[in-house]
N, C-alpha and C positions, 0 to 999 in steps of 0.2 A: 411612482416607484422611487425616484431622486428619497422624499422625506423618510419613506417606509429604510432604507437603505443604507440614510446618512448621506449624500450624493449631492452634489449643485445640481439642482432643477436645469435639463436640457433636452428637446426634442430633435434636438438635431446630432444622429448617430452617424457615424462616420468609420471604414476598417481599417487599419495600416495590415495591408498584405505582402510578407516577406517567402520570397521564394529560391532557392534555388535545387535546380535541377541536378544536382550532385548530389541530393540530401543535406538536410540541416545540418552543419558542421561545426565544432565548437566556436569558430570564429564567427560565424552565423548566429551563436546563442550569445559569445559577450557583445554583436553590434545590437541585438534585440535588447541585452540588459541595457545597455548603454543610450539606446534611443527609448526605453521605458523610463530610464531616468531624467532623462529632457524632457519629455513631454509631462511627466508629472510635476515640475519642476516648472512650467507653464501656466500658471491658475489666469492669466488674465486670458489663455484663448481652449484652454483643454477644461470639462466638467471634473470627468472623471474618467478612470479607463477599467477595462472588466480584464483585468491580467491574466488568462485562464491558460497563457503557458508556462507562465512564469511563478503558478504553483503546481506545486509534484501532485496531486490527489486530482487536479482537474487540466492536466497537461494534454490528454487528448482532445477536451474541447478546442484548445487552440491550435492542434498540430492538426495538419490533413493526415488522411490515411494512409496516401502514399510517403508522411514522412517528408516533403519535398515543401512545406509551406507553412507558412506560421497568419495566424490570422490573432489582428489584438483590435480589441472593441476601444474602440475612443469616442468619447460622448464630448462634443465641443459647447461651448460657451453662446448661448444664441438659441432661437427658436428656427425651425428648421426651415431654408427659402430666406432668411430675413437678411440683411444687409449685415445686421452682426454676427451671424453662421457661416457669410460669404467671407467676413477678415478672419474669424477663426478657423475657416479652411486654407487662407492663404497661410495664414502665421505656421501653421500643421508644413504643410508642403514645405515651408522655406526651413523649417527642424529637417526636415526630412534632408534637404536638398545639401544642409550643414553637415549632414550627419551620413556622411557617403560611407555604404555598403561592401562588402567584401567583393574582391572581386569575384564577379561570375554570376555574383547574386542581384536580383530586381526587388528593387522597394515600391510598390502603388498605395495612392491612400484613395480609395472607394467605399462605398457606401451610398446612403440616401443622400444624405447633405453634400458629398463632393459629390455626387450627380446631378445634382440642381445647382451646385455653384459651376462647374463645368457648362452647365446650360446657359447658366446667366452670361457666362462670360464667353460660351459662343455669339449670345445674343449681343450683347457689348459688341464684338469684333461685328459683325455682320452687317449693323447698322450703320458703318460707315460704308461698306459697302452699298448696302442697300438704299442710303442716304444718294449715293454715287451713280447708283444705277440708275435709280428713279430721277435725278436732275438730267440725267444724259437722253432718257426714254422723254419725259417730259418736251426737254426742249425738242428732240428731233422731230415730236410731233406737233408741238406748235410752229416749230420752222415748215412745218410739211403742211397745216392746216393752215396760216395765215400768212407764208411765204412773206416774214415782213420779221427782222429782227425786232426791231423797236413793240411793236406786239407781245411776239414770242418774249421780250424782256420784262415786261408789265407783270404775267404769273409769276415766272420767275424771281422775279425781284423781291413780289410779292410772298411766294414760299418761303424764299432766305432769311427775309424781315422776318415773317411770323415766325419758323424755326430758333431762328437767333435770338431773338425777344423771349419766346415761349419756354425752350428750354432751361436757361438758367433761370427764370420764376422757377417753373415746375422743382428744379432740383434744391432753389433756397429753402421752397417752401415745404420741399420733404425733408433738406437738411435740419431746420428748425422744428420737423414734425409737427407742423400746419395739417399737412393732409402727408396721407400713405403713398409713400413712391419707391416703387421696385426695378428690377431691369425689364422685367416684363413689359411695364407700362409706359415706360420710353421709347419703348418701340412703339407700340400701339398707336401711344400717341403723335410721334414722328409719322406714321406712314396717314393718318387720322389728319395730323396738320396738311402733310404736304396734299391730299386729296381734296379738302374744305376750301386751302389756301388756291388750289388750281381751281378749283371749280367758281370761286367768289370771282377770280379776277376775270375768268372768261365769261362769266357773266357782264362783267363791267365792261369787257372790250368787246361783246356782242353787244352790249347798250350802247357800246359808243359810234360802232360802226352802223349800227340802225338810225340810228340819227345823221351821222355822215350823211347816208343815203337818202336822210330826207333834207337834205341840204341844210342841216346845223352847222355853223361855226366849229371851230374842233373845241373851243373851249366851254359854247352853250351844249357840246354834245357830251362833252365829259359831263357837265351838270346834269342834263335830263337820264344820261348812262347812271349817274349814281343816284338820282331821285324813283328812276325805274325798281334800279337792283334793291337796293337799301334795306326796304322792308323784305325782300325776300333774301337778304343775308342775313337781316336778321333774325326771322322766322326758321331759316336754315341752320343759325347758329344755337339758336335758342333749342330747336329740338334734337339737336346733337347735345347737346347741356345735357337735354331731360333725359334722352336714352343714356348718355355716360352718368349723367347724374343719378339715373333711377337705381346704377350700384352701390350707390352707398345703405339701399338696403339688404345688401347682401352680407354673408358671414364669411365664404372663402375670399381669401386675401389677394387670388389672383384680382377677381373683381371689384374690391374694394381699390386694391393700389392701381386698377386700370380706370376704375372712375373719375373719380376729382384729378387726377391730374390732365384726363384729356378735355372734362370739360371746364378746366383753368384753360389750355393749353388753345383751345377750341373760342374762346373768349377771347383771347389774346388775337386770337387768326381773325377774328370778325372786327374788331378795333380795325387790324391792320387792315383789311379789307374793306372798311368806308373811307378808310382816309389815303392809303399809297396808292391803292389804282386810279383814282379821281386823281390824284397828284402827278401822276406821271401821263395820263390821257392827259391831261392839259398841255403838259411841257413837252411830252411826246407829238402831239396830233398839233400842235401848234409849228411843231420843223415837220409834219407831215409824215412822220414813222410811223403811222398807224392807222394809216389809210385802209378802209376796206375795200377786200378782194368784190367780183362782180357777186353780186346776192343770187344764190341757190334756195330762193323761198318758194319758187315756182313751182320747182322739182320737189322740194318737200310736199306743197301743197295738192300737187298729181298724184304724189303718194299719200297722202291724207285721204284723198277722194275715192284714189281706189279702195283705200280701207273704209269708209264710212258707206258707200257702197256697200260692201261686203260685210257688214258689221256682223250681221250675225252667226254665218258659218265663222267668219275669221275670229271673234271670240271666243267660238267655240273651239276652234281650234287650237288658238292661243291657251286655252284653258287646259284643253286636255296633254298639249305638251307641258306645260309645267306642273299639273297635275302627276303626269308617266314623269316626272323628272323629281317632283317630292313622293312618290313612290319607295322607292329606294330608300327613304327615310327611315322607316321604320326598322329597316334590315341593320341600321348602325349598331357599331359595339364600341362603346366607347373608349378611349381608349388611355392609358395612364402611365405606360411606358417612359421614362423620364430618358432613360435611356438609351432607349431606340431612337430617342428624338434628335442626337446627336451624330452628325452624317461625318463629320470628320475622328479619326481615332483620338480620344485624353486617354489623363491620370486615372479615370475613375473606369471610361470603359474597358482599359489595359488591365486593372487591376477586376472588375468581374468575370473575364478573361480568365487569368490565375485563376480565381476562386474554381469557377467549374472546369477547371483542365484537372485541380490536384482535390476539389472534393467531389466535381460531379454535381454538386445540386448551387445552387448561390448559399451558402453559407454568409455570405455577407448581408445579406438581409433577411433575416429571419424575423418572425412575426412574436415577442414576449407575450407568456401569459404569466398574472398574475392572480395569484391564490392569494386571498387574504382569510385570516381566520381569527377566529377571537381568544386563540389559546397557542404558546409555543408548541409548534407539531414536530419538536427534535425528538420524539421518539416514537417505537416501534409500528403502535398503529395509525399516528397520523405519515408516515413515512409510506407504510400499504398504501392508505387512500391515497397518496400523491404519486406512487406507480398507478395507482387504476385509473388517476386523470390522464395521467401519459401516453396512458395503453389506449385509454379512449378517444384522446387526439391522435395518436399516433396511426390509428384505424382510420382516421379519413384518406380518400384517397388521393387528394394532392398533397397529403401529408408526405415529406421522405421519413423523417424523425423527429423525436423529440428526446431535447436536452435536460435533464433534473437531476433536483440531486440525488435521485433513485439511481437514475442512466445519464453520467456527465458525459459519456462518449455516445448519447445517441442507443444505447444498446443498455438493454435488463443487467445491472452489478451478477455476474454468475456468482456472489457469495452472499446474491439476496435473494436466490431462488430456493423454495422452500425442498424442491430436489438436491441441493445444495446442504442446505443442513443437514435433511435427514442422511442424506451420503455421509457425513461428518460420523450421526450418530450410528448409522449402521456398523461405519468401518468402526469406530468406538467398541460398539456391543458385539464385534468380531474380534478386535482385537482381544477382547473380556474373553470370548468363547477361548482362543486359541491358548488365552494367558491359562483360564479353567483349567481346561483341556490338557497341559502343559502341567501342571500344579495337581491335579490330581492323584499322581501316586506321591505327594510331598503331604496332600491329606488324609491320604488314608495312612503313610506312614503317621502320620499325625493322633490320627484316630487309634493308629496300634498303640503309640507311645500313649496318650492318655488312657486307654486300659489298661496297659502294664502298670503304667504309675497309679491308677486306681487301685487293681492288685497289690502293687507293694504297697500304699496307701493301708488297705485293710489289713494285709499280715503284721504292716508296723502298726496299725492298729491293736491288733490281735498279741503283739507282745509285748507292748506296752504297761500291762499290770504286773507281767513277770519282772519290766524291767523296773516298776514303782515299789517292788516289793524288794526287789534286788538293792534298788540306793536306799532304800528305809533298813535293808540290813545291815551296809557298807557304812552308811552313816551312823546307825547302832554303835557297830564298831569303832568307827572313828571317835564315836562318842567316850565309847570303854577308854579308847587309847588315849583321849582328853583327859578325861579321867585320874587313868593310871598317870597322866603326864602330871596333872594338877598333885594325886599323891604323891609322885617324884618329888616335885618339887619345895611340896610343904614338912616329908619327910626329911630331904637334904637343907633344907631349911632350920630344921630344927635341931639337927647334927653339925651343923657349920654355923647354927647360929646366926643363919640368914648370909655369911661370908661366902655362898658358895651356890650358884646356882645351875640349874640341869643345865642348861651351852658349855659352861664351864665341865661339868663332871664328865659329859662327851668326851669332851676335849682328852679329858685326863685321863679316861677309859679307854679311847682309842689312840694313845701313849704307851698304857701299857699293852693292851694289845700286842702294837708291833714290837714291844721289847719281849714280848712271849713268842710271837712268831721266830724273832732274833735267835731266838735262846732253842725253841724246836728245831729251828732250818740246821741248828749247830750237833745237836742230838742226831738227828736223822743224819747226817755227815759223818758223823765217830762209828753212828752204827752203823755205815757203808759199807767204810772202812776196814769196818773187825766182819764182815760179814764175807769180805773180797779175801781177807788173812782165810780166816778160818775155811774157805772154800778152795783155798791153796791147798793147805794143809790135807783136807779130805783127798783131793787129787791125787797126793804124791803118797801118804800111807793110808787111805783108805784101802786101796787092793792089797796092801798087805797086810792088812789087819784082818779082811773078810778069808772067811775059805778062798781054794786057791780055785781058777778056775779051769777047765779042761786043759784050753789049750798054753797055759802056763807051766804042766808038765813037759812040755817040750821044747820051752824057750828056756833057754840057757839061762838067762840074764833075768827074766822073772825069779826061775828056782834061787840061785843067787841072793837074788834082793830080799827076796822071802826070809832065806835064812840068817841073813844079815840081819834084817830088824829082829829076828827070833831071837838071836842070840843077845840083842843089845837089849830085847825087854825083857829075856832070861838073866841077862846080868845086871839088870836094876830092877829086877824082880817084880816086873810086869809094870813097875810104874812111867816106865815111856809111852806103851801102851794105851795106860791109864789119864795120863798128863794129854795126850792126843784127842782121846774120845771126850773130852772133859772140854778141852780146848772147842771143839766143833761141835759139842750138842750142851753146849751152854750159851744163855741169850741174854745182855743186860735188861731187856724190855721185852714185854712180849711182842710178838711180829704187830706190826699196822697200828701197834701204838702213837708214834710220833706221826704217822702221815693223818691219822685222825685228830689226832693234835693241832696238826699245821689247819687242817680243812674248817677244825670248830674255830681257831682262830681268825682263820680268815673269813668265817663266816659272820663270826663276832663284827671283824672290822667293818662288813656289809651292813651289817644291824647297825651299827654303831654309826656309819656313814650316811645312810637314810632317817635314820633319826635327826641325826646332826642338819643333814637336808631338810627334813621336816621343819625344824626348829628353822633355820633361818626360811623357809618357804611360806611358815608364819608370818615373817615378814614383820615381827615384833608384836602381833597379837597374840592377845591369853588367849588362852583354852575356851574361856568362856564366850570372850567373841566369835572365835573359830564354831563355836557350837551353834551361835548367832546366824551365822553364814550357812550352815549345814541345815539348819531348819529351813532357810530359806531356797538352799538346794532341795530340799523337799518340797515345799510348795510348787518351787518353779517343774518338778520332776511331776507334778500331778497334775499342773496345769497342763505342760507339754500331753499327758494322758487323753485330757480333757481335748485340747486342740486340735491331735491327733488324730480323734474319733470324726469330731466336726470334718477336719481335711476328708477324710474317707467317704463321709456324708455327700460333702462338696464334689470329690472328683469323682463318686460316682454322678451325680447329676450333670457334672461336666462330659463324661463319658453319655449319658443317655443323648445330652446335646450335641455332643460330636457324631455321634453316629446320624443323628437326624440333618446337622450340617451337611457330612457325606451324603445323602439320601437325597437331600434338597440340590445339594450343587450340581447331585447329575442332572435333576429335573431344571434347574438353571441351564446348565451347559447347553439343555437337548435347546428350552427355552432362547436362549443367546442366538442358536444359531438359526433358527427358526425366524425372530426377528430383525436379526443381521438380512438374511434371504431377503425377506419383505419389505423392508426398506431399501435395501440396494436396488428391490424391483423397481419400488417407488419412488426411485432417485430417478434410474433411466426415466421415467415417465414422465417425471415434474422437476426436469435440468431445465427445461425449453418449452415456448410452444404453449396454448391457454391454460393448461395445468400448471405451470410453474410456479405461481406464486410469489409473494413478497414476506419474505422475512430478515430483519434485520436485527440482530439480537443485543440487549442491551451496551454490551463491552462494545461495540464496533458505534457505538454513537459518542464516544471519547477518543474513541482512533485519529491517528493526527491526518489519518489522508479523508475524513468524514469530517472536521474539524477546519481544514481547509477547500473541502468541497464547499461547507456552510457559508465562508465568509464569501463565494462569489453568488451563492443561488437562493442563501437564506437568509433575511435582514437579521441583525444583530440579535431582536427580540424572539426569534423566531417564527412570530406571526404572519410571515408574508415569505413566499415564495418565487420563485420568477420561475419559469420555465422557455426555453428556448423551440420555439417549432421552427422546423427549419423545411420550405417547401420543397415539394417533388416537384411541380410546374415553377414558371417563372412568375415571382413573385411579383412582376407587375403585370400579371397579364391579368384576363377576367375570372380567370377560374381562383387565382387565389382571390380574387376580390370576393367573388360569389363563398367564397368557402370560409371567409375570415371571421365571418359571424357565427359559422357554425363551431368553429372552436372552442369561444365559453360554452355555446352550448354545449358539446359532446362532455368537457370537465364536467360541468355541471349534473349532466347526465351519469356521468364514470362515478361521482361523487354519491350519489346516491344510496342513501344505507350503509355509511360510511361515517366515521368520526367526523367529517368534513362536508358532510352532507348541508349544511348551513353556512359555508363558506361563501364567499364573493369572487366571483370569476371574471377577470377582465384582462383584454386584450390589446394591444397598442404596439403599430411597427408598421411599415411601409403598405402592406395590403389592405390592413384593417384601416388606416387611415386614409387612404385610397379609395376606401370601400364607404368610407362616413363623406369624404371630397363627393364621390362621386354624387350620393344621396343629396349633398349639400348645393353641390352646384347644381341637378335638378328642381334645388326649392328654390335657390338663387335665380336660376334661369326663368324658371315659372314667374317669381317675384318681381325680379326685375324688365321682364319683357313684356309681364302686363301692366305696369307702370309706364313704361316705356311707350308702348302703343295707347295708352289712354294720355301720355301726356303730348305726344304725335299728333293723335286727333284732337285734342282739344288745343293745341296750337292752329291746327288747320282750321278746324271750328271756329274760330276766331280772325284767322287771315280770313278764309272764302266765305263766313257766316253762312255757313250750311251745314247741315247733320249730313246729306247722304254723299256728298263728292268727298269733304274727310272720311267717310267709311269707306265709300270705293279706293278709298289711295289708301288708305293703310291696311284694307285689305289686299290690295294687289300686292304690294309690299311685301307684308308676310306671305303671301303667296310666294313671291318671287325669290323670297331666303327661303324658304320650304324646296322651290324646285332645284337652285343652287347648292344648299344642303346636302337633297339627294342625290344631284350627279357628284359633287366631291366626294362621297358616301362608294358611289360606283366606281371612281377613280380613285382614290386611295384604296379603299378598304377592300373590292371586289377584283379589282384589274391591278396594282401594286402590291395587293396584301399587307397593304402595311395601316392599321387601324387610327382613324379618325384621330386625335389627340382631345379631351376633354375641355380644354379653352376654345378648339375652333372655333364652336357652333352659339357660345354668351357673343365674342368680337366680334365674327362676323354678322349676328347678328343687329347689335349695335350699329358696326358702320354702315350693310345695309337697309336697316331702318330711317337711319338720320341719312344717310345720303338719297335712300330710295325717297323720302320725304320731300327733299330738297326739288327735285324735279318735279314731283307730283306738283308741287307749292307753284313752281315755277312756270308748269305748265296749265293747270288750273287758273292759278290770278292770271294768266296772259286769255284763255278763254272767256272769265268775269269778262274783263278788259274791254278784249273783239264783241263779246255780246253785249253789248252795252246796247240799247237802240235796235240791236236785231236780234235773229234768233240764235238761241244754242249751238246749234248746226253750224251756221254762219261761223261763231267763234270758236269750235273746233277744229275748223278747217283754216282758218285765217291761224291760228295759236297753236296750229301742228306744222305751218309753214314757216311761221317766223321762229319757233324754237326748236324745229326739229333737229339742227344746226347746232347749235348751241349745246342743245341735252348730250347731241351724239358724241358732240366734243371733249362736252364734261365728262360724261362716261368716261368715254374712251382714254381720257388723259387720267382720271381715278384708277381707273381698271386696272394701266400699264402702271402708276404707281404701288396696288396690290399686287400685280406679278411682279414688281420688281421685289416682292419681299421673297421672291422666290430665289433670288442669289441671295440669299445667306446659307450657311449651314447649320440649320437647326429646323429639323420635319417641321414643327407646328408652325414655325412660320410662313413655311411652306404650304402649309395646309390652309391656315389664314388667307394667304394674299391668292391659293388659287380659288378657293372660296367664294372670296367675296368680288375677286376680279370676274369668276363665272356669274355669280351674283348679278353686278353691272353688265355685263354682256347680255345675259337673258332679259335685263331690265329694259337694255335698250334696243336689242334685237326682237324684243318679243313684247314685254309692258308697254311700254313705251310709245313703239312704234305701230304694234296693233291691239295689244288688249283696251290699252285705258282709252282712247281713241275710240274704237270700236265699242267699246259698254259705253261710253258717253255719248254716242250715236244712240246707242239702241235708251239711253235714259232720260234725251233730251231735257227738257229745262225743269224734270222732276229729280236733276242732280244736285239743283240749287235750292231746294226742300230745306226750312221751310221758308226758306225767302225766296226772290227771284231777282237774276240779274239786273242790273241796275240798266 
């Protein structure tokens, strides 16, 4: 994933978990920006980090649901378990621990990698402990079994030495990376020393006080004590070698970094063990410290005899207890729990804590799947096929969900469900309907107006010739009047001599004009004038000039006036009379003369002023131009004809089309809303739920929150994917282990018939590798244990030269880790509930292999030994008296070193040291004391097949 991504290569993932319980508050959000920037800012112990709150588009992958916590993926510098995983989680912690939180709010860094460094470094603390406990249990029981300090000092002394020695080898040779050495394996090894280095010395100080007792000198006793031991420490060391050794053919790391250093460590203890216990038997038994107590070889031997006696119920009986005790065996579940393994509260388990208080499920270790594919899948349909993988992991049932770039929160994009679109488009083709529906009387008014204007269309069609025939007359005319303008002016021309032309004569015409107008307005004036006189006149002697009338006979002043003019035209002899009638019906002009006059004048000046207009509206062109320009108003006057016809053509066809638009758009409208309905149906149907669908439409793959989803779930090139599962069960128990495989499978399956159907599905995260651990440590254990036991018996096979007593002891052996096995099996896992841890059952059985060995060896060549000269019988009775002592002691002081692994805090080692401490208990309660005893009874001297005792 690192290369496909751009990434520093790292297997060791790690969460910084931010919470508080107030809700994430903005001073919550700049201490996140601010510790994102230190730890980016850290290349020598951070890879890389998956910032998934600190972009807007995939913000909810990193927030809980409640809002209350913030989860950021930090991938550290180291392979995960390794010594450089372990400085790169401290370096993390100590950012952290710089970089103090608001108040209110808790910072934890958890994950896979701070939960194995949190274990290491229980295991670190513990072993002083447990270092402590075991030297305090040791001595009380060699103070209790040899009541003799100077004794009790010999193991002792002996353990310290080897430890002290042993250790810093072991740790140069890892710091130089010589061989693999982890915290794991220092413990191993430490409780591995101090149980070889006890059991070497008590052997030497049972050799010495068995010679005491045959009256050796203390310094010839030391001698014969380490001539005795010698070969069987070193037989004992050797096949503690082969079983620690036989892991270096293994592949998990626990086994590898548990091997070579213990049987370096185991080396070192056998050194020590030929040379300090012989050294201090000397210098001790020489001032007498180390006197043996009275010999209890009698009482052993009473219990030999009862059991050789009884040899063959009591084997049988022997058998079938460990038998009912490896029973239980099979019922194991093994177990991988990192974090159950830790009995005191940390960093890491506070923080998975968080995780499922504010998500519910461990968020913090979820299992990545990657899609690899041979083509950039940034669009539409490889985007489907990577929901249908999701969907299809998603459907297991330890699944809770799954994280993609389809669903960054765990959950289907509701604007990638294909109910989703089509809601889009229905509400679309509804709005259409209602726009329709709304605009319809704008169309038919539409449709009115293009038949009107069709209509007047054809009637201006229709008067179109009248009106071509109409400017073909006007222009006629105008022609005439060019013309007659042209004759103007070649006549005035020809009378002026060219001095004078028509603008000019205008001018001079509508000059005199108004001096004729002048001269009428002056005539119609004079004749007002005499018009206003003479109508005087009438008034005053018209009635006396006429007959008189009725009632003028009776007005005084009529008769009067009558007679007075009588007499004055009688006395000028009618010519008053005459000079009157003369005066009033005489006219200079006739009537309406001058107003006719003024009217032709001024109509003149109209003529005369539109010409004058004409003339400059010419605009300085001749006649003949202007004639130029009026043809061409005719063409254009028939083109317009022509045009005209076309338009009438056109908008009636435009009218046949509007009416079938109208026609069409109801059958659309009915249309619109008909599949508006059916897709709204089909929106409810397929929002949710297996109908729903995957579409994601091209514009939303430029989107900047699709854009930044990409840079955290899809490599740069596109061709690779990651997907986040995130389990429903506890990611370390056995159900996600059993199910982590089935995840490529289901993608692979979901992919099917798909653009991605040729894809590569791979999976890697705390289960799945868990789940290959566990497969692994099966091949390892298989591998290493039958190495182990072949290289056991063919040590024996060479100490005891015999096939069938090395078979019988490394059968018992394994027998006896099988019965031990089973009951920790029933004790943890059946009456505690608390599951096996996957290292127990390789270490324990290592140490009881090479330890169960050591006895067998010891007890065996002490039978060669006694049988020498006599029978088989003989030397199991004599070599179950003299060692039954000794073996008891050995146990018992191993055993209490295994349970002392039981103060520390950390389950597996707990589980280890009850293990193998029930291991040696059943060895020596049960193997030991009756089985091997009791089958070498019933095998006599066909155990020394195919030789025979010397």
């Amino acid at each position: 994933m690192a290369k496909e991504f751009g990434t520093a290569p790292s297997t060791a993932q790690g969460n910084v978990v931010i919470a508080d319980e107030r809700g994430i508050s903005p001073a919550d959000q700049r201490y996140y920006s601010d510790l994102v920037t230190r730890l980016e800012a850290d290349n020598d112990h951070v890879a890389y980090l998956i910032d998934a709150y600190g972009t807007a588009a995939a913000r909810g992958v990193g927030l809980s649901p409640d809002g209350k916590a913030i989860n950021l993926v930090v991938a550290e510098v180291g392979d995960v378990g390794s010594t450089r995983a372990q400085t790169s989680t401290d370096a993390i912690r100590e950012t952290l621990t710089r970089t103090p939180p608001p108040a209110g709010t808790t910072v934890s860094f958890t994950g896979v990698a701070p939960t194995l460094s949190d274990l290491f470094t229980a295991i670190d603390r513990s072993l002083l402990l447990i270092t402590a406990v075991s030297v305090v249990l040791i001595t009380a029981l060699l103070l209790i079994t040899y009541r003799s300090l100077g004794a009790a000092l010999v193991p002792l002394l002996t353990i310290g030495l080897s430890l002290g020695i042993a250790r810093p080898i072991v740790s140069l040779l890892g710091e130089h990376r010589v061989i693999p050495v982890s915290n794991f394996s220092i413990a191993i090894m430490t409780a591995m020393v101090l149980g070889a280095a006890t059991d070497y010395a008590i052997f030497a100080v049972a050799g010495f006080h068995e010679a005491r007792r045959a009256g050796a000198p203390a310094d010839q006793a030391a001698v014969r004590a380490t001539a005795r031991v010698a070969r069987i420490v070193v037989a004992s060391a050797l096949t503690i070698a082969v079983a620690s050794g036989a892991m270096i053919f293994c592949k998990a790391g626990i086994f590898v970094t548990a091997g070579l250093p213990t049987t370096a460590s185991i080396a070192v203890t056998c050194l020590v063990a030929l040379t300090v216990p012989p050294a201090l038997l000397r210098v001790l038994g020489a001032r007498g410290w180390v006197e043996p107590r009275a010999s209890r070889e009698r009482r052993w031997r009473r219990t030999g005899a009862w059991v050789m006696r009884r040899a063959a119920p009591l084997s049988a009986a022997a058998l079938v207890i460990l038998i009912a005790a490896a029973a239980m065996l099979p019922t194991m579940v093994i177990g991988f729990d990192e974090n159950r393994m830790q009995l005191r509260a940390t960093d890491s388990r506070t923080g998975y804590d968080t995780v499922l208080r504010h998500w519910g499920v461990n968020e913090a270790a979820p299992e990545f799947l990657l899609v690899r594919a041979d083509h950039d899948m940034r669009d539409t349909n490889d985007l489907a096929a990577l929901e249908a993988v999701a969907i299809g992991v998603s459907n297991l049932d330890e699944v809770a969900y799954v994280r993609s770039i389809t669903r960054p929160e765990g959950k289907p994009i509701p604007e990638s469900a294909v109910g989703y679109q089509t809601r889009l488009v229905a509400d679309g083709l509804g709005t259409a309907h209602k726009q329709i529906l709304q605009a319809s009387p704008q169309l038919k008014a539409l449709a009115a107006g293009v038949s009107a204007l069709d209509s007047g269309a054809s009637d201006a069609a229709a008067r179109v010739p009248a009106l071509v025939d109409g400017t073909h007359r006007v222009v006629g005319l105008a022609t005439g009047v060019l013309d007659t303008l042209t004759a103007a002016q070649r006549a005035l021309a020809t009378a002026t001599d060219g001095t004078v032309g028509v603008p000019q004569a205008v001018t001079t015409l509508r000059t005199a004009v108004g001096a004729l107008t002048v001269a009428a307005d002056a005539v119609r004036t004079a004749q007002q004038q005499r018009a206003s006189s003479t109508a005087g006149l009438t008034t005053v002697f018209g009635p006396l000039m006429r007959p008189a009338a009725p009632d003028c006979s009776i007005t005084p002043g009529c008769i009067a006036a009558r007679q007075a003019f009588a007499q004055l035209d009688g006395a000028t002899g009618g010519a008053a009379s005459a000079a009157i009638r003369a005066a009033t019906a005489t006219d200079v002009l006739p009537a309406g003369t001058t107003d006719r006059a003024a009217t032709a004048l001024s109509q003149a000046d109209d003529a005369l002023s539109r010409v004058q207009g004409l003339l400059t509206g010419l605009g300085g062109l001749s006649p003949d131009q202007m004639k130029a320009q009026l043809a061409e108003l005719t063409s254009g006057v028939d083109q317009l004809a022509t045009g005209l016809g076309r338009l009438s053509d056109g908008l009636g066809q435009v009218k046949t089309g509007t009416d079938q638009v109208v026609a069409m758009t109801a059958q659309l409208q009915q249309g619109l809303g008909t599949a508006s309905g059916y897709l709204t149906q089909m929106s409810d149907h397929t929002s949710d739920g297996p109908g729903r669908g995957f579409y994601l439409p091209p514009q939303g793959l430029t989107s900047q929150r699709f854009v930044d989803g990409a840079r955290l779930l899809l490599s740069p090139d596109g061709r690779t994917a990651r997907m986040l599962v995130v389990w429903r069960v506890n990611p370390y128990s056995n159900a996600a282990l059993r199910a982590s495989p089935e995840i490529p499978a289901a993608a692979r399956a979901a992919a099917q018939g798909t653009v991605l159907a040729d894809a590569r599905f791979d999976s890697f995260g705390l289960a799945s590798i868990s789940a290959q651990m566990r497969s692994q440590v099966l091949r390892d254990f298989r591998l290493f244990g039958l190495v182990a036991v072949i290289g056991v018996f063919l040590v024996l096979v060479v100490l005891l030269r015999s096939l069938v007593a090395p078979a019988l002891m490394v059968a018992t052996v394994v027998l006896s880790f099988a019965a031990a096995a089973g009951t920790s099996v029933l004790l943890w896992q059946h009456i505690l509930g608390i599951d096996v841890d996957w290292s127990v059952l390789p270490i324990s059985f290592m140490a009881l292999v090479a330890v169960g060995a050591d006895y067998s060896m010891l007890f065996a060549d002490r039978i060669r030994e006694e049988a020498a000269g006599n029978s088989t019988l003989r030397g199991v009775l004599r070599a179950f008296g003299s060692t039954g002592s000794v073996i008891t002691t050995a146990g018992l002081v191993f055993a209490i070193t295994m349970f002392a692994l039981m103060s520390g805090s950390v389950i597996n080692l707990l589980q280890i040291g009850s293990t193998i401490g029930i291991g040696l208990l059943l060895d020596i309660a049960v193997v030991r004391t009756v089985f091997v005893p009791a089958a070498m009874t019933l095998l006599g001297d066909r155990m020394w097949w195919p030789s025979r005792p010397d």
